[in-house]
N, C-alpha and C positions, 0 to 999 in steps of 0.2 A: 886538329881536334874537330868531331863532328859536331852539330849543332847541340847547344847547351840545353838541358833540363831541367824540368825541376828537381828529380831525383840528385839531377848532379849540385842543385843550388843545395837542396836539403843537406849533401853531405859535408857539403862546405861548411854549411853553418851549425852543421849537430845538432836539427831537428829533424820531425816525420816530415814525409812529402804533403799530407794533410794541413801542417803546418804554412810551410810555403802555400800552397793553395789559395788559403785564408788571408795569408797576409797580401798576395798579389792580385785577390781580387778585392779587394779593400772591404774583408769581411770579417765579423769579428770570431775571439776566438784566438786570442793571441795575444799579448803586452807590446803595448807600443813599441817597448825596448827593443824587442823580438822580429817586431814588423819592418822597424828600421833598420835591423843588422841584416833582413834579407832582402829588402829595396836596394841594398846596399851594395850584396852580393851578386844579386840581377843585375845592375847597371856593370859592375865589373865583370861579368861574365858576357854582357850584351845578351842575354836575353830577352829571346821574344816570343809571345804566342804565335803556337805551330797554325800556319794559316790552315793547314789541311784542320786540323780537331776545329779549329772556327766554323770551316765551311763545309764538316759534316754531314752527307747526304746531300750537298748541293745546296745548302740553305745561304743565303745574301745576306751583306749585312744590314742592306738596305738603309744605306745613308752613301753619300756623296763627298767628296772633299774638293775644296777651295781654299787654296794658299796663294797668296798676295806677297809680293817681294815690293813692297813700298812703305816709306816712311809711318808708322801711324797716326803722328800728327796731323798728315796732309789727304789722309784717310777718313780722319772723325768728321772732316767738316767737308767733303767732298760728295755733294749730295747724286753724283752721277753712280757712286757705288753704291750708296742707299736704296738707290729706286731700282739699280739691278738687284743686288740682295732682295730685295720685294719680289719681282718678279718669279728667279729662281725660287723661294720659298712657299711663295703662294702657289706656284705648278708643283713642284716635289711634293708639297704636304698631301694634295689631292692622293699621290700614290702612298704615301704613309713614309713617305722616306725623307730621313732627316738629312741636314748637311752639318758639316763641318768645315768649320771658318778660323785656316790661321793663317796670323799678318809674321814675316819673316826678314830677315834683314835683308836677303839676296839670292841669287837663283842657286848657286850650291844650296844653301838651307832650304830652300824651295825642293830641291831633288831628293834631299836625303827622309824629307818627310814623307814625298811620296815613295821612296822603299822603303820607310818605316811603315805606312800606315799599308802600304801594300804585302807587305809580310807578314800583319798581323792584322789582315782581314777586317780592316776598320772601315772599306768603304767600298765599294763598286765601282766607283769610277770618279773621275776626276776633271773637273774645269778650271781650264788653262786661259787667261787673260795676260794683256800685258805683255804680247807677241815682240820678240827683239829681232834685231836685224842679224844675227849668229846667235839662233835659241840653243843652245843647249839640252832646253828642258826635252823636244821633241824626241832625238833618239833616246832620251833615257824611260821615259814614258812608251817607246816602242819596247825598250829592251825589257821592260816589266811587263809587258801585252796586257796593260789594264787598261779597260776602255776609256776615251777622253776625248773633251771636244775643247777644240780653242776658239777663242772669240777673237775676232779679228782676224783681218786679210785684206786681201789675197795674198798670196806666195805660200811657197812649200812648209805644210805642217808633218810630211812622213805620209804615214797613213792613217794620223788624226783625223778624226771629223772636224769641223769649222764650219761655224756661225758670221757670218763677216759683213761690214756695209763699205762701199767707196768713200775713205775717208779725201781723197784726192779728187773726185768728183763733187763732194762738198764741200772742200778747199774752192777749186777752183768757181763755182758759183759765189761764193761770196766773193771772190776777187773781182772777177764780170760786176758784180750790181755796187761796187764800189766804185768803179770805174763809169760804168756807166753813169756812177752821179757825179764823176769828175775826179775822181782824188786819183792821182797821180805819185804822189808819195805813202806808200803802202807796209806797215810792221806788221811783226806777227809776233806775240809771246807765246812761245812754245811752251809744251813740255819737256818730257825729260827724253834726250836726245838718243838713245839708244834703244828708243819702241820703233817699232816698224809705221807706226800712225803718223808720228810724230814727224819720221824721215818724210812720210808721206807729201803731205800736209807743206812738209818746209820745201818737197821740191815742185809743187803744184805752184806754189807763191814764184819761186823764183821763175817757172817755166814760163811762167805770166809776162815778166818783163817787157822780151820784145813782143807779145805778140798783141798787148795792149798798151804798150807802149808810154807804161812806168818809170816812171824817174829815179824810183828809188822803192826796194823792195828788200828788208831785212830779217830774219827771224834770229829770236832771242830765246836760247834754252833755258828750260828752269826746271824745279824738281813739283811744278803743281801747287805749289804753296801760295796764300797769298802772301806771304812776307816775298817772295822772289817775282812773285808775278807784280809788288809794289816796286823793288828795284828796278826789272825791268822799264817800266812805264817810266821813271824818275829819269833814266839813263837816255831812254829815247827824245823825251821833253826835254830833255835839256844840251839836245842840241843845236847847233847853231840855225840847220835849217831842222825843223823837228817835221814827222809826219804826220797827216793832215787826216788816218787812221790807222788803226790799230785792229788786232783779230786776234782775242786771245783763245787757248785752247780749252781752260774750263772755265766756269760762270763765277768759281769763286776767283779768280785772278783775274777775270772783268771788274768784277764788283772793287779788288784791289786798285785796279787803272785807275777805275771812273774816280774814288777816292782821291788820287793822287794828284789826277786833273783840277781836280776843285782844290786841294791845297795849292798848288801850283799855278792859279787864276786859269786855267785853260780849259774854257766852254766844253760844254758838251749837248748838240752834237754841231757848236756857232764853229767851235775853231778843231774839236774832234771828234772823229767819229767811232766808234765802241762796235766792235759782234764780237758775239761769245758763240762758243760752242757749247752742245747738252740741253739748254732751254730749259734749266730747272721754274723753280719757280721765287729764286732768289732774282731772276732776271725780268720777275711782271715786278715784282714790288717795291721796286727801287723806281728813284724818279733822278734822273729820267729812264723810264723801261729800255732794256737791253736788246735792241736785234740780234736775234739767234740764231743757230742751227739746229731744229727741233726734231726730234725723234721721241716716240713713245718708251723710254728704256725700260720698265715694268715690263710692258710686250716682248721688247729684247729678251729679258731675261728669263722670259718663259718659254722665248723658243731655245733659248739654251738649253733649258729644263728638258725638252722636251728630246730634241737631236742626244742628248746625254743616254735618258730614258731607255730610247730610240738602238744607240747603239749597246749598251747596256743587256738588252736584252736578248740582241744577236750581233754578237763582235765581232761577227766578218763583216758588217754594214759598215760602209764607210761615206759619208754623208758629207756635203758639202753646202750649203745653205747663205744666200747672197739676200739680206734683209732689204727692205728699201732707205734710197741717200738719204740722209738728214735733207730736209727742205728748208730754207729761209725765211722766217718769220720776221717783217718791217716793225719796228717800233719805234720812239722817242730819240734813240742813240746814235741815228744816221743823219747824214741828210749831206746836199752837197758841200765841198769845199768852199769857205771865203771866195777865193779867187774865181772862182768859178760861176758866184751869183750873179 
């Protein structure tokens, strides 16, 4: 069978094609009953608007999409995505282009929205976050030739553009200024285990080992949550020898730690030591204040905006863009180990 119609839903259902029209553009002019029996018929037929009648004369839909294959729970209160959403919206709006923002259970859902939303002309292009270590998404997103840029790197996106910072470059400086204050026994609360950051990150810690000559170096995956970024810290503290710090991967499963510590009578930073990554501003306002890895994500998100735009506009650009490392911000949550003083 060739691609479905509306003539073909009209005859399914035994009205005029006018009918369908109205009903599929959620316009009135029609009985509900009527509306429903041919939403009904569309979905069973998989129809979809012809991208070509969308993009008639070359006109764009001028809007963007952004699909997220993570939890939403661990979304709403993860203020690293907020302040990107900021960033992207505040650059796109300047062009008059809107985004669209959906959260999905996993990367198949993730792909089939983008050839949904790519077959029926909902949006120009697409930003890809959440780089894994065997994406998938990339050759699907090639095989649809819509323009797209990923965030995060380095390693092979295709022929995606990428926006990227050394997350293993900023691993590794926080590991150096811990050491440097003495701590020898060194955790890490990761994320969630199958991002390419995330591998990053865990194999920066361990490369550390001998060559600062660490006692003890483990990283703990989790899915970003503070309910797992509180597990973790419980699991670590209560070991026989426990670590003397800790580096969690976002502010909100620092903020978990540091909680966990105080239930647990264990100082902070007398007997541990706390960094987070992101540098929200969950991490000034807590006492005692958080040492970070700060980057302006707002900025971020604008040059994402923009390399999008960028390629967008001529799809044979292929861009490649290295932000600057998260730098180290000292505050309240460090300081040397006991043993050490």
């Amino acid at each position: 069978m060739g691609r479905p119609t509306i003539a073909d839903i009209a005859q399914r259902v035994g009205v005029s094609k006018g009918a369908v029209s109205f009903a599929l553009n959620g316009r009135p002019g029609v009985s509900e009953a009527t509306r429903a029996r041919i939403l009904e018929v569309a979905r069973e037929m998989n129809w979809r608007p012809h991208s070509a009648a969308r993009a008639l004369g070359g006109a764009r839909a001028e809007a963007v999409g952004l699909v997220i294959a993570r939890p939403a729970s661990t979304l709403g209160v993860e203020p690293f995505f907020a302040q990107l959403l900021s960033g992207l919206q505040a650059r796109l709006s300047r062009q008059q282009v809107a985004m669209h923002l959906l959260v999905v259970e996993d990367s198949e859902a993730e792909i089939e929205v983008y050839r949904e939303w790519t077959s029926a002309h909902r949006v120009d292009g697409f930003i890809l976050v959440d780089p894994k270590v065997r994406d998938p998404r990339f050759a699907a997103l090639e095989e649809l030739g819509v323009p797209a840029v990923v965030l995060g790197g380095p390693g092979r996106h295709g022929a995606l553009a990428s926006v990227w910072a050394d997350d293993r470059e900023a691993m590794v400086s926080v590991v150096d200024y811990l050491a440097a204050l003495g701590h020898r026994r060194v955790a890490h609360v990761a994320g969630l285990p199958g991002l390419r950051h995330t591998q990053r990150r865990m194999r920066a810690l361990r490369d550390s080992v001998k060559r600062l000559g660490l006692v003890d170096a483990v990283s703990l995956p989790t899915d970003f949550s503070d309910a797992e970024g509180a597990a973790a810290t419980r699991t670590l503290l209560s070991r026989g020898t426990r670590p003397t710090a800790v580096v969690y991967d976002s502010d909100v499963m620092a903020l978990a730690g540091l909680g966990v510590a105080g239930e647990m009578g264990v100082a902070v930073p007398g007997e541990l030591s706390i960094v987070a990554f992101d540098d929200s501003v969950l991490t000034r306002v807590t006492h005692p204040s958080i040492t970070s890895l700060s980057r302006d994500t707002v900025a971020l998100g604008g040059q994402v905006a923009d390399v999008l735009l960028e390629v967008i506009a001529d799809p044979g650009a292929r861009r490649v863009v290295k932000t600057g490392t998260p730098r180290l911000v000292v505050r309240q949550s460090t300081a040397p180990p006991l043993l050490a003083r």
